[in-house]
C-alpha positions as CSV (number, residue, x, y, z in Angstrom):
1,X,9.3,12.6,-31.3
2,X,7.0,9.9,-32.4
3,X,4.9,10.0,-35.3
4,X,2.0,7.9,-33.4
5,X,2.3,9.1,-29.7
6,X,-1.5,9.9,-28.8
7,X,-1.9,12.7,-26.5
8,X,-4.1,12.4,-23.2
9,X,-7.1,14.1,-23.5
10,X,-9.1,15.4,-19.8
11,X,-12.0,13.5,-19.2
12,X,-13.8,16.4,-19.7
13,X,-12.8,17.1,-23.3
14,X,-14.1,13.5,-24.5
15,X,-16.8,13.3,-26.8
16,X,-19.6,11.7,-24.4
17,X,-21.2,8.1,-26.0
18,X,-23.6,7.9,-23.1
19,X,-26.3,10.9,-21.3
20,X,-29.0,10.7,-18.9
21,X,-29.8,14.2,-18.3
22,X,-30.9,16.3,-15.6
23,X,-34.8,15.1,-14.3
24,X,-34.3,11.3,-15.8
25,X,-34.4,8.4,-12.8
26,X,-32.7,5.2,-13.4
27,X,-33.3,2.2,-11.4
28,X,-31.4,-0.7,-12.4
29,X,-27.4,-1.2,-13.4
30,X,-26.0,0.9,-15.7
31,X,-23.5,-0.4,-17.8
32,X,-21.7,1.9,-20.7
33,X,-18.8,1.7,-23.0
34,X,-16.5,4.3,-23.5
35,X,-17.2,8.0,-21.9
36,X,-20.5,8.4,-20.1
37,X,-22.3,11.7,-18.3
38,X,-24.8,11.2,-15.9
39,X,-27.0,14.3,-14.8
40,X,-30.2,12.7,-13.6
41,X,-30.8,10.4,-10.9
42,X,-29.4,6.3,-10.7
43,X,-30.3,3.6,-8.6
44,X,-28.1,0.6,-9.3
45,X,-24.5,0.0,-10.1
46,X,-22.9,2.1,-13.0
47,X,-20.0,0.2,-15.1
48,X,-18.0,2.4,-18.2
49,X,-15.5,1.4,-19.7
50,X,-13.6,4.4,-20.2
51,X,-14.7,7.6,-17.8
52,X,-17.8,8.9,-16.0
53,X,-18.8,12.4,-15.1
54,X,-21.4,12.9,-12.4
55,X,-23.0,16.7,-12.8
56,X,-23.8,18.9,-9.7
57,X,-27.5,17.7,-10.2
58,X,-26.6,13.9,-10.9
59,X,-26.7,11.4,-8.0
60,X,-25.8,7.4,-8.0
61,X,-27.1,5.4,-5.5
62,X,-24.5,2.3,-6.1
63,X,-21.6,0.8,-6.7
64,X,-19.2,2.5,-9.6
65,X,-16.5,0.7,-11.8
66,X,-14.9,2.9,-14.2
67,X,-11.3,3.8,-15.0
68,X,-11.5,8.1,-14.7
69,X,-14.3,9.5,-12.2
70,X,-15.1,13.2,-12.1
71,X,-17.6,13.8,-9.0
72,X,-19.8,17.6,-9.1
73,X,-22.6,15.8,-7.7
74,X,-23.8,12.7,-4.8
75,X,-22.4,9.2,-4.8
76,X,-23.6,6.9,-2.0
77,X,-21.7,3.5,-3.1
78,X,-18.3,2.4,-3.4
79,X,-15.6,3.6,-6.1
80,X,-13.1,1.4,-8.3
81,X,-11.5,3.4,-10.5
82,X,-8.1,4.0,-12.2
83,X,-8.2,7.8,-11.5
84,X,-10.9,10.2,-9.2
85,X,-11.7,13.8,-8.5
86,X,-14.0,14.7,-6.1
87,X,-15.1,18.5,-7.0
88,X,-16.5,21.3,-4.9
89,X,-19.8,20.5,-5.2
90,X,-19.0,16.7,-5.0
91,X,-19.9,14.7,-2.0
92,X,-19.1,10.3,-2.2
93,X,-19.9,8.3,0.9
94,X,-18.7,4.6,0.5
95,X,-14.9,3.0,-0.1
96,X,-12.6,4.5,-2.6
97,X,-10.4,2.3,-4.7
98,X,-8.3,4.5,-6.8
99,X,-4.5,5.4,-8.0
100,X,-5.0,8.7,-8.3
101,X,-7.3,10.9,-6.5
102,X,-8.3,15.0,-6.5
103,X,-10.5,16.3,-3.8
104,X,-11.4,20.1,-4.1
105,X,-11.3,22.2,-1.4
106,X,-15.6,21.9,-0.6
107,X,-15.7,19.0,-1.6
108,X,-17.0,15.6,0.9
109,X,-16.4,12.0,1.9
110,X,-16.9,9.9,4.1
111,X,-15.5,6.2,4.0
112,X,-12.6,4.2,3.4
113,X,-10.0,5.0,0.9
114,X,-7.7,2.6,-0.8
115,X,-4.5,3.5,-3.1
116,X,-2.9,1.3,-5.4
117,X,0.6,2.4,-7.9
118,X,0.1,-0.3,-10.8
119,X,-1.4,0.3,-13.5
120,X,-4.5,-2.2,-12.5
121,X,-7.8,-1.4,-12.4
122,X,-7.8,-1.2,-8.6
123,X,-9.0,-4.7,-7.8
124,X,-11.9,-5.7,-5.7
125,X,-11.0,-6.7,-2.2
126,X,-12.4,-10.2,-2.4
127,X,-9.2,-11.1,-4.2
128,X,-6.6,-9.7,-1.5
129,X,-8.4,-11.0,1.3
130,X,-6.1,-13.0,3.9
131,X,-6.0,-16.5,3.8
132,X,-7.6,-18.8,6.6
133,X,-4.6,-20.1,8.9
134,X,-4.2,-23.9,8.2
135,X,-4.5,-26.9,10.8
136,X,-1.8,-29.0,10.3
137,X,-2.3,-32.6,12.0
138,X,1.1,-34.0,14.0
């Protein structure tokens, strides 16, 4: 037993450092350290540090880069995260970059998906495109 272990606390237990509530419309990127909940409406790219939740009356309209992801409500964009659930009431359309990923029965997406084991941020694909064949001169 160590004196210093931290234990893992749910996403939804963490005390939240960032809010846009229910009838609030953001249009730009979004970026946010730590734990964010987002209950209104976004237009632009969201990037938090730590973990997102999107409530059943939130909605991103972007791209998302975070390391834990809890979906209850509408992302059109594509997903890089460490760890995603997709709830009930959750519906994502757009490619899904994750180690870990939860979908709840009810729950939709449409798109690509993408699974990784390390323990990497899952990595944009720009970096594990394949090389262009070289010509080689005789």
């Amino acid at each position: 037993m160590s004196l210093f272990k931290k234990e893992k606390v749910s996403l939804d237990m963490q005390s939240i450092s960032t809010l846009i509530s229910e009838g609030c419309i953001f249009d730009g990127n979004l970026k946010a350290p730590d734990f964010a909940r987002i209950d209104g409406q976004i237009t632009g790219d969201v990037m938090v540090d730590e973990g997102l939740i999107l409530g059943e009356k939130g909605s991103i309209l972007g791209n998302v880069v975070t390391k834990e992801l809890v979906v209850y409500g509408v992302i059109n964009g594509n997903l890089q995260v460490n760890s995603l659930e997709i709830k009930a009431t959750g519906k994502v359309t757009g490619e899904i970059r994750t180690q870990t990923l939860q979908v709840d029965n009810g729950a939709v997406y449409n798109g690509s998906l993408s699974m990784t084991q390390n323990n990497k941020l899952a990595q944009s694909q720009s970096s594990t495109k394949t090389a262009k064949p070289k010509l080689i001169e005789v």
